[in-house]
C-alpha positions in Angstrom: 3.3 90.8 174.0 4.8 94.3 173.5 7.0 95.4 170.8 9.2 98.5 171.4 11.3 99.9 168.8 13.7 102.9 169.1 15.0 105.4 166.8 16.8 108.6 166.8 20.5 108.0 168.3 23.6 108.9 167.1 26.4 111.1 167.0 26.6 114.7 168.4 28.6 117.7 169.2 28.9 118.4 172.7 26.1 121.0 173.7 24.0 119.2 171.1 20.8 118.0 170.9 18.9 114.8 170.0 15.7 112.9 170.0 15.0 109.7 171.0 11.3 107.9 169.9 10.4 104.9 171.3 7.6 103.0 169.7 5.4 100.2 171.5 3.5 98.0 169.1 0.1 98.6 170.4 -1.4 101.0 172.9 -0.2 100.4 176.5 0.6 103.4 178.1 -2.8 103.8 180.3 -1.1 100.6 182.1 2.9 100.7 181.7 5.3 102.8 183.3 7.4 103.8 180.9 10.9 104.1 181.0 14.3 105.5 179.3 17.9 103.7 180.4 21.0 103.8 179.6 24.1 102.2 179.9 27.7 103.0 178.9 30.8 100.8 178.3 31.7 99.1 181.5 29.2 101.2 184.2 25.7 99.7 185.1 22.7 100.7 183.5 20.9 103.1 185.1 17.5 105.0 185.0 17.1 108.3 183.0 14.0 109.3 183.0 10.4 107.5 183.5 6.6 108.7 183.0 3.7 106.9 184.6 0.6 106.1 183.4 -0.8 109.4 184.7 1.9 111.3 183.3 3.9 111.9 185.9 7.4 112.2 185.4 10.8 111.6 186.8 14.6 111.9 185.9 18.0 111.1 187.3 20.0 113.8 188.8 22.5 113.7 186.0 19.5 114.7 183.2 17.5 117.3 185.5 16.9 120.3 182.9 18.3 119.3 180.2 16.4 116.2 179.7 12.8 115.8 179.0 10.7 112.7 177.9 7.5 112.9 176.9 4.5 110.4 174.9 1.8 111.0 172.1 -0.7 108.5 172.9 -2.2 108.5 169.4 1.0 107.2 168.0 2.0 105.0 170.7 5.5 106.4 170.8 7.7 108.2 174.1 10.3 110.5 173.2 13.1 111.5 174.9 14.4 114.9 174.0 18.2 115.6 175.2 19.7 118.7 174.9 22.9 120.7 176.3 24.5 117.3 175.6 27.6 116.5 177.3 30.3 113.3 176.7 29.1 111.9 179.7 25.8 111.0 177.9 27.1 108.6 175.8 25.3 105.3 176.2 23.4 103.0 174.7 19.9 104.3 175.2 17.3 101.8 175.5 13.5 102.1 176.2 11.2 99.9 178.9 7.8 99.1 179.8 6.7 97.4 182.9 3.3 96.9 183.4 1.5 98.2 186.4 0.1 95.1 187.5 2.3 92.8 186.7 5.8 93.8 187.0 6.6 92.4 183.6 9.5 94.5 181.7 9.8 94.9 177.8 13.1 96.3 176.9 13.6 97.7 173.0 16.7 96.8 171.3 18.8 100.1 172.2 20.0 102.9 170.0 23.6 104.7 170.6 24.0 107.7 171.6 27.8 109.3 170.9 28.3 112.4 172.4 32.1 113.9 170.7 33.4 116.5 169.4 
């Protein structure tokens, strides 16, 4: 079983910045693919960025350069850093772990992003 917890949401200025932390309740990324959604009122959810076990990393179109996510290992916790925000971005941002092996998803509970001038 896999805890994740995330923090760091909230409101922003457009052209803002925030950061997201995702913590997983024990160590798990030599063997998960970790993963940032999101989803806004009445659209799908939809991948933002992921990192593999090896640390390879990819984002959606909409996030290229101005979003980056990241992992310390030691404290079990991805990031997601967001900057150049834009209104679009607003979303309830929720962090994932599938295992490698498995398929098997943990989701966190989700923390809102608000992106308003």
């Amino acid at each position: 079983q896999v805890q994740l917890v995330e923090s760091g949401g909230g409101l922003v200025q457009p052209g803002g910045s925030l950061r997201l932390s995702c913590r997983a309740s024990r160590s798990i990324f030599s063997s998960y693919v970790m993963g940032w959604y999101r989803q806004a009122p009445g659209k799908q959810r939809e991948l933002v960025a992921s990192i593999t076990s090896g640390g390879s990393t990819d984002y959606a179109d909409s996030v290229k350069a101005r979003f980056t996510i990241s992992r310390d290992n030691a404290k079990n916790t991805m990031y997601l850093q967001m900057n150049s925000l834009k209104p679009e971005d607003t979303a309830v941002y929720s962090c994932n772990a599938r295992d490698v092996q498995t398929n098997y998803r943990y989701w966190g509970q989700g923390t809102q992003v608000t992106v308003s001038s």
